[in-house]
ZADRENRO-651536 format. One record per residue: residue number from 1; x, y, z of N, C-alpha, C, O, CB in turn; residue in three letters. Coordinates in steps of 0.1 Angstrom, whole numbers, plus 5000, padded with zeros to 4 digits. Glycine has a CB too. Layout:
BEGIN
SITE    k   n_u   n_v   n_w  ca_u  ca_v  ca_w   c_u   c_v   c_w   o_u   o_v   o_w  cb_u  cb_v  cb_w    r
SITE  NUM     X     Y     Z     X     Y     Z     X     Y     Z     X     Y     Z     X     Y     Z  ALA
...
# end
This chain:
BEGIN
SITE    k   n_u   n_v   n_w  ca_u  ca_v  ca_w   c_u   c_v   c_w   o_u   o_v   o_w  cb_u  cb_v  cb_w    r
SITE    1  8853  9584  0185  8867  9580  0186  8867  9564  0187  8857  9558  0191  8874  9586  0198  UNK
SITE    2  8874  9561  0184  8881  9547  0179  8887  9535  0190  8890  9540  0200  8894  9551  0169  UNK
SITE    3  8888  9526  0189  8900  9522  0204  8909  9521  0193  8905  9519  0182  8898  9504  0216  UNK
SITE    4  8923  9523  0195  8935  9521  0191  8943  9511  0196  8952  9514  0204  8940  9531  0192  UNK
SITE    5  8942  9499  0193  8947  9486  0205  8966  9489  0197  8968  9492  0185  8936  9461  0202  UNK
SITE    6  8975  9487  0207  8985  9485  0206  8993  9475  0213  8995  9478  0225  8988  9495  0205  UNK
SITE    7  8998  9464  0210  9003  9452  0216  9017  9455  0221  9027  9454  0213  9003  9439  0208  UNK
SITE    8  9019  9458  0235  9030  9459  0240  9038  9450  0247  9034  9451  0259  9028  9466  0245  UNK
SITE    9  9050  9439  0246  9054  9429  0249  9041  9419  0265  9031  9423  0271  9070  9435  0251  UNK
SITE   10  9048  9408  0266  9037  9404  0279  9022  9403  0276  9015  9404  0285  9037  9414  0290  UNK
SITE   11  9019  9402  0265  9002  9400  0259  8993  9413  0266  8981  9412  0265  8995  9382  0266  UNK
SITE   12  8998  9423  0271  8991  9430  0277  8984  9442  0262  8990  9443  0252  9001  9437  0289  UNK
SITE   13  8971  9448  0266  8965  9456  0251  8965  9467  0249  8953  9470  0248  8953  9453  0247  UNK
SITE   14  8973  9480  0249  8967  9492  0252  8958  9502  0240  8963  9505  0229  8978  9498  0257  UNK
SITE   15  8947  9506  0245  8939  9508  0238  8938  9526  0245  8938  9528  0257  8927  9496  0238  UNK
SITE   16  8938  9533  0237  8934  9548  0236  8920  9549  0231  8915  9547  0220  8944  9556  0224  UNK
SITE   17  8913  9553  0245  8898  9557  0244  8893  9568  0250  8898  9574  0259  8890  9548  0249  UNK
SITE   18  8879  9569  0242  8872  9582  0249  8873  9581  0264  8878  9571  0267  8857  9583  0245  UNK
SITE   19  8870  9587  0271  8865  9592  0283  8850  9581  0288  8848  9574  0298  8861  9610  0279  UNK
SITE   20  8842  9584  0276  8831  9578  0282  8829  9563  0280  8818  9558  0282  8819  9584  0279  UNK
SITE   21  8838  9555  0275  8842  9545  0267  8841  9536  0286  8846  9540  0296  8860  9548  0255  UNK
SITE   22  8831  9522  0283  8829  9512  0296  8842  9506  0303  8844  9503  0315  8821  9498  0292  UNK
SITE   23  8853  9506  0290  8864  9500  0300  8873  9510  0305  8885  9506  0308  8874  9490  0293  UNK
SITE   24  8868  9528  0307  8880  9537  0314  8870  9534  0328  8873  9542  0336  8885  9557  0307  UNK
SITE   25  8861  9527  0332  8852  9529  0342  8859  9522  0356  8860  9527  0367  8837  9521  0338  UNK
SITE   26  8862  9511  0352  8870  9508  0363  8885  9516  0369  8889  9514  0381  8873  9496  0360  UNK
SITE   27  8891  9525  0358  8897  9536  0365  8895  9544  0377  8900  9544  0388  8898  9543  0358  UNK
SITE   28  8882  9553  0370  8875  9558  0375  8869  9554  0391  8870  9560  0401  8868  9558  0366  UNK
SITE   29  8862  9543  0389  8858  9540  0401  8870  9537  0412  8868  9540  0424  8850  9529  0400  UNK
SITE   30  8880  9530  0407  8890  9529  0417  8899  9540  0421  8903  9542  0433  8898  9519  0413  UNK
SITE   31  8901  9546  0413  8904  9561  0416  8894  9567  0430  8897  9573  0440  8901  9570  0399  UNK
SITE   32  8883  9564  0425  8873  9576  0438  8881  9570  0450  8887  9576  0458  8850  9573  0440  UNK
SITE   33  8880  9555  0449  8882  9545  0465  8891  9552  0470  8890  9558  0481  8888  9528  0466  UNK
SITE   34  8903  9553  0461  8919  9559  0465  8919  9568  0471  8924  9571  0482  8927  9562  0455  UNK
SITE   35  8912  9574  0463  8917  9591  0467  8903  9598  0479  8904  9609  0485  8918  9603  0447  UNK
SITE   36  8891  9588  0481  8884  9592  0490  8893  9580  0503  8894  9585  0515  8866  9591  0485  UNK
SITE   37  8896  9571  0502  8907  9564  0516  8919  9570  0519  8923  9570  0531  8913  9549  0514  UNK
SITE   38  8928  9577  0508  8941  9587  0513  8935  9596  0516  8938  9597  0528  8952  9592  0504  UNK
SITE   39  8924  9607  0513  8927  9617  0516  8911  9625  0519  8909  9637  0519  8937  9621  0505  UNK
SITE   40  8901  9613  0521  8890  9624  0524  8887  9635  0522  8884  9637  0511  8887  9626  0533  UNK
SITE   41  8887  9642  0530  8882  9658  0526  8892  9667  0527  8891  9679  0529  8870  9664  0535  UNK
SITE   42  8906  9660  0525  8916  9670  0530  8918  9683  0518  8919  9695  0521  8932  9662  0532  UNK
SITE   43  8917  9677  0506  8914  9689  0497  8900  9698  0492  8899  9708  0486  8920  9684  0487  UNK
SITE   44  8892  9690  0497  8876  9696  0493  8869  9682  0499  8871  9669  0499  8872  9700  0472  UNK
SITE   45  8856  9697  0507  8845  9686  0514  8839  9677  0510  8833  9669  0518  8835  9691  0519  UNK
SITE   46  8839  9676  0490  8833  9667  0480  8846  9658  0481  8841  9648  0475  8828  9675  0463  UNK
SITE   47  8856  9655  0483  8862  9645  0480  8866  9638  0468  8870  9645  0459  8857  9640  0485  UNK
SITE   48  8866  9627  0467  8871  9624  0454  8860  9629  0441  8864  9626  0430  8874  9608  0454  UNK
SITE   49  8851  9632  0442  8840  9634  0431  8846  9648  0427  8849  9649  0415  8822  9633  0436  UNK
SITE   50  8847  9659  0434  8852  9670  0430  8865  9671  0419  8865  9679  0409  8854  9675  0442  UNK
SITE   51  8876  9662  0424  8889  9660  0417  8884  9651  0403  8886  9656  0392  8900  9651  0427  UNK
SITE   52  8879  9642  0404  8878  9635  0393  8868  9640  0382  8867  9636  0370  8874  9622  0396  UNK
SITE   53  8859  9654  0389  8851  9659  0378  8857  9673  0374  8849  9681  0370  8835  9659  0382  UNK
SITE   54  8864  9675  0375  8872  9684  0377  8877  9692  0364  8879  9704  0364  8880  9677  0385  UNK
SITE   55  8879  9684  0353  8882  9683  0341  8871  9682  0330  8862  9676  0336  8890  9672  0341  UNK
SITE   56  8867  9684  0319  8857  9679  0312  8865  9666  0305  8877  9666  0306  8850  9691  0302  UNK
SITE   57  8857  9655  0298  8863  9648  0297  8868  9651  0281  8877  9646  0275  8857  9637  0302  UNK
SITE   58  8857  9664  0275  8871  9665  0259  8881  9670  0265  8887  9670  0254  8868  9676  0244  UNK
SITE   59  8891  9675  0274  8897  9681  0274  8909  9666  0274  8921  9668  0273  8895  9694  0282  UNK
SITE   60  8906  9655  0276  8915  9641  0274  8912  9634  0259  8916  9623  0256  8910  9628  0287  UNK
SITE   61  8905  9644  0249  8902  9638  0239  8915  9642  0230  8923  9651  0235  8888  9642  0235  UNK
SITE   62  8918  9639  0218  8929  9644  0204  8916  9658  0203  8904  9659  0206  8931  9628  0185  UNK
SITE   63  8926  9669  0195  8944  9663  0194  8948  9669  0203  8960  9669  0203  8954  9668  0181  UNK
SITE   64  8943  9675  0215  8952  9682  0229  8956  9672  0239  8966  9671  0246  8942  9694  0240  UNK
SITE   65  8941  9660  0237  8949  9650  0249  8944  9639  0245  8936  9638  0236  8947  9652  0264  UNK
SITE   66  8949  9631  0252  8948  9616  0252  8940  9607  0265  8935  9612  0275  8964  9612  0251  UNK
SITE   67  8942  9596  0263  8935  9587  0275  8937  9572  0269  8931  9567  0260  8918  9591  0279  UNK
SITE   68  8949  9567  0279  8953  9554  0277  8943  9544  0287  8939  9546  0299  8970  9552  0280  UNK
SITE   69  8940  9534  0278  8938  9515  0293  8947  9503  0288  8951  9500  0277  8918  9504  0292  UNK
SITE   70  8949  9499  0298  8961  9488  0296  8949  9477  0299  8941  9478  0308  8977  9488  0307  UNK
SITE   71  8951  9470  0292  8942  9458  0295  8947  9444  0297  8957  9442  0291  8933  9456  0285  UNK
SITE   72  8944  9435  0303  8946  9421  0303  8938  9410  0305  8934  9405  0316  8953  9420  0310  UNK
SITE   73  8936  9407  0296  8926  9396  0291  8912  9400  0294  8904  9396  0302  8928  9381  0298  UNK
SITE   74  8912  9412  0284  8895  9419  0287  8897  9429  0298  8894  9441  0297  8882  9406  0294  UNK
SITE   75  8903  9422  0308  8897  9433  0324  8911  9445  0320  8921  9443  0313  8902  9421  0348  UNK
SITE   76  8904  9456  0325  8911  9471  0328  8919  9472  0340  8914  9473  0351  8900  9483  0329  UNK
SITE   77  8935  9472  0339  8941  9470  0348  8951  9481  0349  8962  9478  0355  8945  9459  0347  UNK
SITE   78  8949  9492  0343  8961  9503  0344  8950  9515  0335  8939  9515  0330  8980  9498  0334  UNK
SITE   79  8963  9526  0340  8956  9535  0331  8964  9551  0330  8974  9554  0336  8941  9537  0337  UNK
SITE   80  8958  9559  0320  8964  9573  0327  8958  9583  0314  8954  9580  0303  8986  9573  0329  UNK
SITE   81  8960  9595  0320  8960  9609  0307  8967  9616  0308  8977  9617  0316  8950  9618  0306  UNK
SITE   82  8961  9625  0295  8969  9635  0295  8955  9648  0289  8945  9648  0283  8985  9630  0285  UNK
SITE   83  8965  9658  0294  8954  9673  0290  8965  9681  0279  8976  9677  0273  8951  9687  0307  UNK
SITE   84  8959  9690  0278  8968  9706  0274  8970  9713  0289  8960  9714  0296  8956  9719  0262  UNK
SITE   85  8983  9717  0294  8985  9725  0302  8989  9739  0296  8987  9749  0302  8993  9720  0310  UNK
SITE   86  8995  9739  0283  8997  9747  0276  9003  9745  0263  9005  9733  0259  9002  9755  0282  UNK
SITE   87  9008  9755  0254  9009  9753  0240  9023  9740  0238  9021  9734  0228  9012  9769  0233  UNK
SITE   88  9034  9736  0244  9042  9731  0241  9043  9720  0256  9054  9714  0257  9052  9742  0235  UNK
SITE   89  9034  9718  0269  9030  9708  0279  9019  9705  0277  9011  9714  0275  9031  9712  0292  UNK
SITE   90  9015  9690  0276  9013  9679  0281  9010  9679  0299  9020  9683  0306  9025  9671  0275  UNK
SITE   91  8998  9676  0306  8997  9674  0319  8991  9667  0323  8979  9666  0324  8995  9682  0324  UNK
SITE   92  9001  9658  0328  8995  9638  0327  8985  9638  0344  8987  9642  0355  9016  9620  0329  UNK
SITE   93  8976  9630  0337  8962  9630  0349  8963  9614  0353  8972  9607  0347  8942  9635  0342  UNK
SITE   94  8953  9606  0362  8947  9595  0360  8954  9588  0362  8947  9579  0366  8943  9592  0351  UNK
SITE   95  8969  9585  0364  8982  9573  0363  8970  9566  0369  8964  9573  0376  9000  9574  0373  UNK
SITE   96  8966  9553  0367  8962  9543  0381  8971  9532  0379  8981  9533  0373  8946  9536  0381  UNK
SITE   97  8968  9522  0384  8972  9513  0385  8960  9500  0390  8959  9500  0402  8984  9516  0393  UNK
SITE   98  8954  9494  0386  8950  9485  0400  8949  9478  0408  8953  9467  0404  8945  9483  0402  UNK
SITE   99  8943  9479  0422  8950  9472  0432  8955  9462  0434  8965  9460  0441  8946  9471  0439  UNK
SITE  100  8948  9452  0426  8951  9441  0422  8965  9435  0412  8968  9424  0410  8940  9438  0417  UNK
SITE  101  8971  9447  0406  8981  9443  0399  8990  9452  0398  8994  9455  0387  8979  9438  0388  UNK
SITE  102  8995  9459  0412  9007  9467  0407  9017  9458  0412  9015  9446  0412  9008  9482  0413  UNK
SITE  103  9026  9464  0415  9040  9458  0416  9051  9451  0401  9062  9445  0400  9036  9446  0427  UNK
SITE  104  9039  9457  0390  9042  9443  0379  9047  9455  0368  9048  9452  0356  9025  9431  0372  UNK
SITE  105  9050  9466  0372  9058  9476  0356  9046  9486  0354  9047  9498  0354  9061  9464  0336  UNK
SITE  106  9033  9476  0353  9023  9485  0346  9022  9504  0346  9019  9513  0337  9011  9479  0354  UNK
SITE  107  9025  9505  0359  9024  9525  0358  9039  9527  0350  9038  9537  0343  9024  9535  0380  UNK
SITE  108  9050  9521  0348  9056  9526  0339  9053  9526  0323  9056  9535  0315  9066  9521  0342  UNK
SITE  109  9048  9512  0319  9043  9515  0304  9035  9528  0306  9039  9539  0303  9034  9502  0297  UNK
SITE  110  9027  9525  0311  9013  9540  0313  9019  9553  0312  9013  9563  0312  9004  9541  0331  UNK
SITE  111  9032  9551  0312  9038  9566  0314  9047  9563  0298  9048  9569  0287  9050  9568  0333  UNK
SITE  112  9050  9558  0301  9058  9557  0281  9051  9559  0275  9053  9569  0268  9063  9545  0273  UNK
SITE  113  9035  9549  0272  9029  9550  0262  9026  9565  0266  9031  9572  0257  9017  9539  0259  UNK
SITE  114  9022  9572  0274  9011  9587  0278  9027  9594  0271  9024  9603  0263  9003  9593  0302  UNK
SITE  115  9039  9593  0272  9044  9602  0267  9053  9600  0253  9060  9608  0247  9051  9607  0278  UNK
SITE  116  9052  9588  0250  9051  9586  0236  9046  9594  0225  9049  9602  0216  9046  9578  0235  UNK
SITE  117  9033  9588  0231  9015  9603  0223  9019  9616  0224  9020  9624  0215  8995  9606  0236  UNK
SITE  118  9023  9618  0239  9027  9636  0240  9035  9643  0229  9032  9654  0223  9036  9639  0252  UNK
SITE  119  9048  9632  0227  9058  9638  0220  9052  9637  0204  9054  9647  0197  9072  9628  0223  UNK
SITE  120  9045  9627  0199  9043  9626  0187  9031  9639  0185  9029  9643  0174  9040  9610  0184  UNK
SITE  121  9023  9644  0198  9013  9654  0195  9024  9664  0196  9021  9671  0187  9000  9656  0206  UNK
SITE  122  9033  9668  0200  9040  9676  0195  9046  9682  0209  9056  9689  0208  9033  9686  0185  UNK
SITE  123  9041  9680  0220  9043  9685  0232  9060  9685  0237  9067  9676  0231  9033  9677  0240  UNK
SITE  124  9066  9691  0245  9078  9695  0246  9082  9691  0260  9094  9687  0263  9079  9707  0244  UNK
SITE  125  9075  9691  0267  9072  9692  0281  9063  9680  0289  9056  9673  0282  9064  9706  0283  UNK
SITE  126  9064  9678  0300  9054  9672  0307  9051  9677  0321  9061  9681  0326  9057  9659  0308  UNK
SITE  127  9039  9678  0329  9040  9685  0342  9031  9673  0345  9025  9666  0338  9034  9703  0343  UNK
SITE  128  9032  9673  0359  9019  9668  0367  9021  9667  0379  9033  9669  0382  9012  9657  0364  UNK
SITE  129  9012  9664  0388  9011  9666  0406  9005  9652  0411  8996  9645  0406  8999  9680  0411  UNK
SITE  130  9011  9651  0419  9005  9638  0431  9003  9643  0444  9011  9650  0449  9015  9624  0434  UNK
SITE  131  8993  9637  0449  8994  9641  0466  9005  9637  0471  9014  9633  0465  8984  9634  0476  UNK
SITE  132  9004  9641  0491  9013  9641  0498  9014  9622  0504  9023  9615  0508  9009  9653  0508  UNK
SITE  133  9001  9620  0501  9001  9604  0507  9000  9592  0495  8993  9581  0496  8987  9601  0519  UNK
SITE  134  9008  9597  0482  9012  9590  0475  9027  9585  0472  9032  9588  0461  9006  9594  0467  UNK
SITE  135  9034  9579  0481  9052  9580  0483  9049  9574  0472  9053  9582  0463  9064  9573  0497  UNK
SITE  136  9043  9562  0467  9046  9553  0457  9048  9565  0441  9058  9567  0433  9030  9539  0457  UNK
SITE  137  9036  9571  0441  9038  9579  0431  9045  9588  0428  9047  9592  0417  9032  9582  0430  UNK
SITE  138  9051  9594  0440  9062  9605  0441  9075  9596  0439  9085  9603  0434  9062  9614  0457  UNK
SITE  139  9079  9582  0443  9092  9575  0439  9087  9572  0425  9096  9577  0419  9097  9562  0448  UNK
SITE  140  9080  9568  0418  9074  9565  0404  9084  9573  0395  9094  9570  0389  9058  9570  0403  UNK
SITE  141  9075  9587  0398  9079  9596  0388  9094  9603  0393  9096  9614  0389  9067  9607  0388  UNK
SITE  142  9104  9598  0401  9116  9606  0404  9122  9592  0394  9130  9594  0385  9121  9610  0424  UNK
SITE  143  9118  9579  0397  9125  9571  0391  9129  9568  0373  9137  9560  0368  9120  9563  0397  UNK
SITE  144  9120  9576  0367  9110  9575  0355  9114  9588  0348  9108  9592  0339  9093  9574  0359  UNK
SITE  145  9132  9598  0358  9131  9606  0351  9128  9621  0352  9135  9629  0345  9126  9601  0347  UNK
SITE  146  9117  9625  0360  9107  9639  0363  9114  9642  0373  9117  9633  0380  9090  9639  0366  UNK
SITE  147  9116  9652  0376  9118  9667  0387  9111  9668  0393  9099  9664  0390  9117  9680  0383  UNK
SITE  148  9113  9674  0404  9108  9675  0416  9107  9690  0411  9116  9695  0405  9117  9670  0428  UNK
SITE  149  9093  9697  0414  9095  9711  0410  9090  9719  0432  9085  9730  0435  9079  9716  0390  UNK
SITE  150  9096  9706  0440  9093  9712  0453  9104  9706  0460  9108  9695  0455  9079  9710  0460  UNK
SITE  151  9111  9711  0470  9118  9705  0482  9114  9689  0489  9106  9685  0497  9116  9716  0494  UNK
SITE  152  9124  9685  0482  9120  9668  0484  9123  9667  0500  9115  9659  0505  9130  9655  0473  UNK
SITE  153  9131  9672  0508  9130  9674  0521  9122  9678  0526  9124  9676  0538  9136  9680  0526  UNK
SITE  154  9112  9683  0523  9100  9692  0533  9090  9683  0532  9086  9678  0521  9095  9708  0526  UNK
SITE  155  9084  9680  0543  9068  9680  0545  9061  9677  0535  9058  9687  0530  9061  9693  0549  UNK
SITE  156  9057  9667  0528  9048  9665  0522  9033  9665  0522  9026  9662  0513  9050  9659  0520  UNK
SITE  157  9029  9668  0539  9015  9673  0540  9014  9690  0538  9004  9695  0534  9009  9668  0557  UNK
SITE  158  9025  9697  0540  9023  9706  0543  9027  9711  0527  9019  9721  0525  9029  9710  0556  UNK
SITE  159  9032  9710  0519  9032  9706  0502  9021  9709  0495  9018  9718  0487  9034  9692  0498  UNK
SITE  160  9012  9694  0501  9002  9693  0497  8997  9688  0481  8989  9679  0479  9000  9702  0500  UNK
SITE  161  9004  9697  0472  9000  9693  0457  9016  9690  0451  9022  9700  0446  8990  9708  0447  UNK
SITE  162  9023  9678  0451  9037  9674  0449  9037  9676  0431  9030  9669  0424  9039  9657  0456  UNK
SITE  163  9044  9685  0424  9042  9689  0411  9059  9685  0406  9070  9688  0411  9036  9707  0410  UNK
SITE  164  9056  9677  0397  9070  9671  0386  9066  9682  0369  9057  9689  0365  9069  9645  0383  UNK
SITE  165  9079  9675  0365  9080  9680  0353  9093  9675  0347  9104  9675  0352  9079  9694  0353  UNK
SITE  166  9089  9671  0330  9097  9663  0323  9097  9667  0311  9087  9669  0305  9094  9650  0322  UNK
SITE  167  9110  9670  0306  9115  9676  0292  9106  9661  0282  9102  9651  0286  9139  9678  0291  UNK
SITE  168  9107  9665  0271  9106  9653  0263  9118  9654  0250  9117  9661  0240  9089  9653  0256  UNK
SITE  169  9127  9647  0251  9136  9646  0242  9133  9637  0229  9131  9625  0229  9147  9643  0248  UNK
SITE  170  9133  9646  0220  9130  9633  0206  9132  9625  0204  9144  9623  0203  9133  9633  0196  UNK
SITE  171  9123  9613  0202  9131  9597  0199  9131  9597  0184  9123  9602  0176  9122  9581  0205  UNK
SITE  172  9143  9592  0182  9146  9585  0171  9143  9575  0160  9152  9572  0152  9150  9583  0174  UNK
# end
């Protein structure tokens, strides 16, 4: 597979790559930090290695799925996927962001471009889940659009796996 660079306003580059491709690495690694500092062993005694291997990585390859990097000036500064959850969903993985540069839009392109791809792969639907000690990501995706498919009143430790879902309406 190919990179696919696409220039999205703000000089930023987004490129659609494999899995094993050097610049999804800094995802990856920052991802483990995250999700082994929120949440240790609350979901499994392996921690973040369990979640992130969790997936094989064709299953983020075409034509079922995808895998975006947003880049800026070389360095890997965003990111996200997508799987097959089933024949007509799309089930977006990976959102990152990194630490060093959120606050700046980035997880929203990451979510346009990831459901841009979806719609043009043909997908209908979008699903995906965030933990309980991600508020940023749970306001993300309420703002961006997605459903709450749980009691936004309740407990979010006791939740546990916070699951959205997003029609995809045809663009034009």
């Amino acid at each position: 597979m190919t990179a696919t660079p696409t220039r999205p306003a703000s000089g930023l580059t987004v490129l659609s790559l494999p899995m094993h491709d050097p610049r999804v690495r800094p995802l990856l690694d920052e991802l483990a930090v995250e999700y082994n500092t929120r949440y240790g062993d609350l979901f499994s005694s392996e921690g973040a290695s369990e979640e992130l291997n969790r997936y094989p990585a064709e299953e983020f390859a075409a034509p079922h799925g995808a895998l975006i990097i947003v880049q800026e000036n070389g360095e890997s500064v965003a990111g996200g996927a997508f799987r097959r959850y089933d024949e007509h969903t799309a089930e977006l993985k990976r959102i990152w962001t990194h630490s060093a540069h959120r606050r700046r839009g980035l997880a929203r392109l990451v979510l346009a471009k990831l459901e841009d791809e979806a719609r043009r792969r043909g997908y209908r639907r979008l699903y995906l889940t965030t933990g309980p000690r991600q508020p940023e990501a749970k306001n993300l995706y309420l703002a961006t659009g997605y459903k709450a498919l749980f009691d936004l009143a309740a407990d979010p430790e006791e939740i546990k796996h916070l699951a959205f879902s997003k029609d995809l309406a045809a663009r034009s």
